[in-house]
C-alpha positions in Angstrom: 92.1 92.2 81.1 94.9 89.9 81.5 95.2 86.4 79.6 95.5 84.0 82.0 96.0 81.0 79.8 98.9 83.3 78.4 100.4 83.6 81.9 100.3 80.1 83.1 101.9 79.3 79.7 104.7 81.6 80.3 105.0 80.5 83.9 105.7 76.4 82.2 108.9 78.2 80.0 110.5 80.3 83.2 113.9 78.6 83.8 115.9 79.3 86.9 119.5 78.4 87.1 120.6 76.9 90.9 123.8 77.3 92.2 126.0 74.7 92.3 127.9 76.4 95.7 124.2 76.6 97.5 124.5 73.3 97.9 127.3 72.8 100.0 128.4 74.6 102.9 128.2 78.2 102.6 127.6 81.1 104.5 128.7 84.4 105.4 132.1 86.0 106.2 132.8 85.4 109.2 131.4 81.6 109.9 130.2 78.8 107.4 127.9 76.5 109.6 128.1 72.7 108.6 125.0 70.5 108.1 124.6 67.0 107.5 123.6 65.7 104.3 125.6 68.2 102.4 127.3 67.0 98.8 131.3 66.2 99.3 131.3 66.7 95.5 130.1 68.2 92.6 128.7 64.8 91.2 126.3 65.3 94.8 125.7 68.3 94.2 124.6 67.9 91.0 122.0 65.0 92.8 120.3 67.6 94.5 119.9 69.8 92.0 118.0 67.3 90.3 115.2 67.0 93.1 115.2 70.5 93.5 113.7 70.5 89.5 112.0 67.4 89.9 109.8 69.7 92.6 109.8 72.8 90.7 109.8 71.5 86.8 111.5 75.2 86.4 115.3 74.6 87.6 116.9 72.5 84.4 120.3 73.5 84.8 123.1 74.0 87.7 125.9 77.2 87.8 129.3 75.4 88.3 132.1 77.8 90.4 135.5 76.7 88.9 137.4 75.2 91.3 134.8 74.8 93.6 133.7 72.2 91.1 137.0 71.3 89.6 136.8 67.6 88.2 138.9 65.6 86.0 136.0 65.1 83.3 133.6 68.0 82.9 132.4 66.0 79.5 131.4 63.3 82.1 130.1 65.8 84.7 127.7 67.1 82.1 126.8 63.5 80.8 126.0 62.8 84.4 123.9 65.9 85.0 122.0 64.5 81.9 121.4 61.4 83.4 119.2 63.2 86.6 117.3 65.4 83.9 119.3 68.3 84.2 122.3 70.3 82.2 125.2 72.9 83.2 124.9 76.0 83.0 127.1 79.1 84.1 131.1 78.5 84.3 131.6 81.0 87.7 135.7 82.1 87.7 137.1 83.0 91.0 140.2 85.3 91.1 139.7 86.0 94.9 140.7 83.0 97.5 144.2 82.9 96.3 146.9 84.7 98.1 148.4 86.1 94.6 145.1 87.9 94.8 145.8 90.2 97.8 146.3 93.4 95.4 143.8 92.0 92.6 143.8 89.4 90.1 143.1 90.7 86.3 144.2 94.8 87.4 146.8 93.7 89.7 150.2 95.7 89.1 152.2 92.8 88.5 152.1 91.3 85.5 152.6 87.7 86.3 149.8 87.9 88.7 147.7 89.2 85.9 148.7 86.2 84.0 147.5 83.9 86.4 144.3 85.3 86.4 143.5 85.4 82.9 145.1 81.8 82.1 142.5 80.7 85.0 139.7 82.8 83.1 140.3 80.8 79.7 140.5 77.6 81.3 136.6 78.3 82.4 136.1 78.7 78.7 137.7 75.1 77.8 135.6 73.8 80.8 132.3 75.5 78.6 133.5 73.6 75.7 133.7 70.5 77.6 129.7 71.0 79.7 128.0 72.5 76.7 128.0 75.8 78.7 126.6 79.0 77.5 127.7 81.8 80.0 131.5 82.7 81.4 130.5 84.3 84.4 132.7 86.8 85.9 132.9 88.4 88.8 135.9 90.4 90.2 137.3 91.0 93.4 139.6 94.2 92.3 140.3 96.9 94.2 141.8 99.3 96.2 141.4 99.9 99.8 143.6 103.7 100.2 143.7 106.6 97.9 147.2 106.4 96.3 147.4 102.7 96.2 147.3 102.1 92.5 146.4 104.3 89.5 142.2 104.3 89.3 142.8 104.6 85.4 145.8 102.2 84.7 143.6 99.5 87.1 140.6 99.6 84.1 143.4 99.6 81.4 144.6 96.4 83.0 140.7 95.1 83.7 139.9 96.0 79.6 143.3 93.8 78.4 142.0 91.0 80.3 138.3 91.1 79.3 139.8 91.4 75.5 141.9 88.5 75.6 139.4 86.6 77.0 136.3 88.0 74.8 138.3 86.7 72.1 138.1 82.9 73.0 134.8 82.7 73.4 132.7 80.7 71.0 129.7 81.8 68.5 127.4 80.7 70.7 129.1 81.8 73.9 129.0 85.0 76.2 130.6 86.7 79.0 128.7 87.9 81.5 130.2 90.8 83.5 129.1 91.1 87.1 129.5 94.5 89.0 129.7 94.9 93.1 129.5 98.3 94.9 132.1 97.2 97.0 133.5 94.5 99.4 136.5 93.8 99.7 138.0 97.0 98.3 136.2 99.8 100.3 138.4 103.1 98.5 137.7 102.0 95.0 136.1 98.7 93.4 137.3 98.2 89.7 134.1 97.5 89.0 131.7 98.7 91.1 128.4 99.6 89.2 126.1 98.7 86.1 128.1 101.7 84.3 131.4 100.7 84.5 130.6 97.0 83.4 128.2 98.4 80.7 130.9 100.4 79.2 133.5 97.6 78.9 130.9 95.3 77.6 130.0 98.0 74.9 134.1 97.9 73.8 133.9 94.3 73.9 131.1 93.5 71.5 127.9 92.1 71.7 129.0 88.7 73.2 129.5 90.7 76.2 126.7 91.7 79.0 125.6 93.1 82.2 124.7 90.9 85.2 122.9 92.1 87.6 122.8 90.8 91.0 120.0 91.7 93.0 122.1 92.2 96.3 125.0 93.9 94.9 123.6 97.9 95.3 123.3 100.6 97.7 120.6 101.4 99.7 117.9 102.8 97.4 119.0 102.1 94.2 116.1 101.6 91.7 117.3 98.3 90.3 114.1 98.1 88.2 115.9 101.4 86.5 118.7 99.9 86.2 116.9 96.7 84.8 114.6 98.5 81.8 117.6 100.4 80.5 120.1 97.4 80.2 116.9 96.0 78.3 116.5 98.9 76.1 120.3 98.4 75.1 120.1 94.9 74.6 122.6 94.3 77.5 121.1 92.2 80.4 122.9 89.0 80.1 121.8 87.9 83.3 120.5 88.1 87.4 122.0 86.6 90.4 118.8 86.6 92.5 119.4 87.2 95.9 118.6 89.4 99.0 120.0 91.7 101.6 119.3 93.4 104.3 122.4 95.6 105.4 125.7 94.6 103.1 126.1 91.1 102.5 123.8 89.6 99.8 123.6 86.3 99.6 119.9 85.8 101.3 117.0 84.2 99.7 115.7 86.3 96.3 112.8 88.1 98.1 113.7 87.5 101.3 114.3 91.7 102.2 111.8 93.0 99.7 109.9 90.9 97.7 107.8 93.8 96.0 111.5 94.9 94.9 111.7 91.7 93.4 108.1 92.3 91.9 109.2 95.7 90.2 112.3 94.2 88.7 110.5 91.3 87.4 107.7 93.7 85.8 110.4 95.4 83.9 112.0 92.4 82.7 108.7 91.1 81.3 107.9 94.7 80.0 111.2 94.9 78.2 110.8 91.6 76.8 113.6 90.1 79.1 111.4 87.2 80.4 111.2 85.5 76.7 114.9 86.4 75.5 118.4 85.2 76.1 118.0 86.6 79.8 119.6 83.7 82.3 117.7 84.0 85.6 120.2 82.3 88.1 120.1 82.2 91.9 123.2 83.2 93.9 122.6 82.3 97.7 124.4 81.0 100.5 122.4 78.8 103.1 123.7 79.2 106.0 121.5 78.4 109.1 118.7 77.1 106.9 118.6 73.7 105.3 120.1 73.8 101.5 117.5 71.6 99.3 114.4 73.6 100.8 116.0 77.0 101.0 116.5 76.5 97.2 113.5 75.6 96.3 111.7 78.3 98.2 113.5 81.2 96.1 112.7 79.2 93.0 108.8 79.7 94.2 109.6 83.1 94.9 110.9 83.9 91.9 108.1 81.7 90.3 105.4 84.1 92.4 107.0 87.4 91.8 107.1 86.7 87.9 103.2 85.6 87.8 102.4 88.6 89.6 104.5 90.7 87.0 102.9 88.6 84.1 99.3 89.5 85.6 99.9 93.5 85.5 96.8 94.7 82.7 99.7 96.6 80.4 96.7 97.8 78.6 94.8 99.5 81.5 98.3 100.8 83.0 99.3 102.4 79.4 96.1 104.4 79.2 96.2 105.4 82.9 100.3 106.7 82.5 98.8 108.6 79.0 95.9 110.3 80.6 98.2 111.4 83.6 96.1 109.3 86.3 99.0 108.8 88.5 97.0 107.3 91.6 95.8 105.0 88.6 98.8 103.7 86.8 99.9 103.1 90.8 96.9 101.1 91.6 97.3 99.2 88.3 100.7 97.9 89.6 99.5 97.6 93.2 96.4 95.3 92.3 99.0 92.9 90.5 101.5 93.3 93.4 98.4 92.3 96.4 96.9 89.2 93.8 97.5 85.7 95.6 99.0 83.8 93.2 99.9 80.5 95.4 96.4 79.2 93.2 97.7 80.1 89.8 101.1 78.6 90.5 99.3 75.6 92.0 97.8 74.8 88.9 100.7 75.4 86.6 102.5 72.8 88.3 99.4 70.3 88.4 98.9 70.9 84.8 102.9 70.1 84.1 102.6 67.0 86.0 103.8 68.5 89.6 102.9 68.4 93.1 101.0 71.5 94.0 103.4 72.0 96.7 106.9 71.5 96.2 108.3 72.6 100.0 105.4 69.8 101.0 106.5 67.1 98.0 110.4 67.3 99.4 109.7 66.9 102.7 107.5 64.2 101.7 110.1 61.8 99.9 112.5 60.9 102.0 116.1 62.8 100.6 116.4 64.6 103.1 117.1 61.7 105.6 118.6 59.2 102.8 121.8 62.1 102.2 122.1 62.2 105.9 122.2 58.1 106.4 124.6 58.1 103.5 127.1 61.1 103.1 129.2 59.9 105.9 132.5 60.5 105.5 134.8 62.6 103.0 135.1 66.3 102.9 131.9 68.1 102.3 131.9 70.7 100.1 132.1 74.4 100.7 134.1 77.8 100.5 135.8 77.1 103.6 134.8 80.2 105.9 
């Protein structure tokens, strides 16, 4: 039997990181859709990330995307983040929307270009000194998109210099957290395109350095949850951006496409021991035809649902059944957790921390929605400029 008073206590110590880029105009490739309301800074952004916690109680800290969310004090950025109950989490680089970029940014063949990139990947680490920031989050654009463009090998001697350089900056208490993408926008080869290649650099690196794994970011029938438990069992999940997809972009709400996906990943992580460890659980979404504040807090309740339900698989009954062979029992084990409606649980984790029941009912409810409307008037809102 499962300890429910365990469960709901575990539920009150989840914390999922919100993106700081979710908030403002965002979208897919080919069209960003504005909306009204949205933050024309990251000081506004930062203000809705507060009432998206205040709802949940489970979203204490916001993933800045450098420079998306360049300012000219991040000490005062992070004092102000304070302020609304929250904190800073994640420092996001981007070595991909500049034009020095076109051939890559930290395996490009030109040197100078290189340089560019890795000066901008240390200055994420001064802005982590400045916020209080854990994680240097990296993702990389790098690639090739015909056979004979560049040297496959000389591209990851180049990508392993960079990460060196910059793995030496970091702090005690700091990591990097490498990010892998099968492909998009290189289509021949993608310098790193898989939990393997990041894994290995990370391993050369040194134990400040781990694996993220975005949710979105794999081809069709990959078993993430595999992915997930082994990562685990190395001690190298730094991280997840949770997301969905249905064909190949990936930046739809976290259970969205397959929430018993979700489920199965989230069971390993709490198997593995992920779910009390350093393991950062961050969103990484783009609303585009759906309002921002609600979307956001909807995947927070997913993620919140898909966790309880991993929390409530009996381990006990499951280990016996896998042991004895009883494969149509070990199944049903997972598939009773899977089909429980948790919506009551959760309801009463957030009653007991204080919370409306209903979050998505609470927003609506109080009025933000219409104040940001009435008065972010004017300015340039914010957004990645698709």
């Amino acid at each position: 039997m499962t300890d429910l008073a365990a469960v709901k206590a575990a539920l009150k110590t989840q914390a999922v990181e919100t993106p700081s880029w979710a908030y403002g105009n965002s979208g897919t490739r080919f069209k960003v859709f504005a909306q009204a309301g949205v933050p024309r800074s990251p000081w506004e952004k930062l203000q809705d990330a507060a009432k998206v916690h205040e709802f949940t109680g489970v979203a204490p800290t916001v993933a800045l995307h450098i420079p998306w969310d360049a300012v000219d004090d991040y000490a005062a950025l992070a004092e102000y983040a304070g302020e609304r109950g929250i904190g800073l989490g994640a420092v996001n680089s981007n070595t991909f929307q500049d034009d020095d970029y076109k051939l890559g940014s930290i395996c490009h063949p030109d040197a100078g270009v290189r340089r560019k990139a890795v000066d901008h990947l240390l200055r994420c680490v001064d802005i982590m000194d400045a916020t209080g920031s854990r994680d240097l989050k990296l993702w990389f654009a790098d690639g090739t998109n015909y056979p004979g463009q560049d040297d496959v090998r000389t591209r990851q001697d180049r990508l392993a210099q960079g990460l060196t350089e910059v793995y030496a900056r970091l702090g005690d208490d700091q990591r990097m957290l490498l990010e892998y993408k099968l492909f998009e926008p290189a289509f021949y080869t993608t310098d790193v395109p898989d939990w393997g290649t990041a894994y290995a650099h990370c391993l050369k690196l040194g134990p400040k350095a781990q694996v993220v794994v975005d949710t979105g970011h794999h081809a069709p029938g990959t078993n993430i949850e595999f992915i997930v438990a082994t990562l685990l069992r190395e001690g190298r999940l730094g991280g997840f951006d949770f997301n969905s997809r249905f064909y190949a972009d990936d930046d739809l709400m976290v259970g969205a496409a397959d929430p018993f996906q979700l489920f199965r990943i989230m069971y390993e992580v709490v198997r593995g021991g992920g779910f009390t460890s350093e393991v950062a659980f961050m969103l990484d979404q783009c609303h585009n035809i759906e309002a921002k504040i609600p979307a956001i807090i909807r995947s927070v309740m997913n993620v919140q649902e898909a966790t309880a339900k991993a929390l409530l698989v009996d381990r006990a009954a499951l280990a016996a059944a896998q042991a004895s062979g009883d494969v149509l029992g070990a199944n049903g084990v997972l598939m009773d957790a899977y089909n429980t409606d948790v919506r009551p649980l959760l309801r009463e984790v957030r009653e007991e921390m204080g919370l409306d029941p209903d979050p998505m009912a609470a927003y609506a409810r109080c009025g933000w929605a219409e104040r940001i409307v009435a008065e972010r008037v004017g300015g340039e809102q914010s957004g990645w400029g698709a």
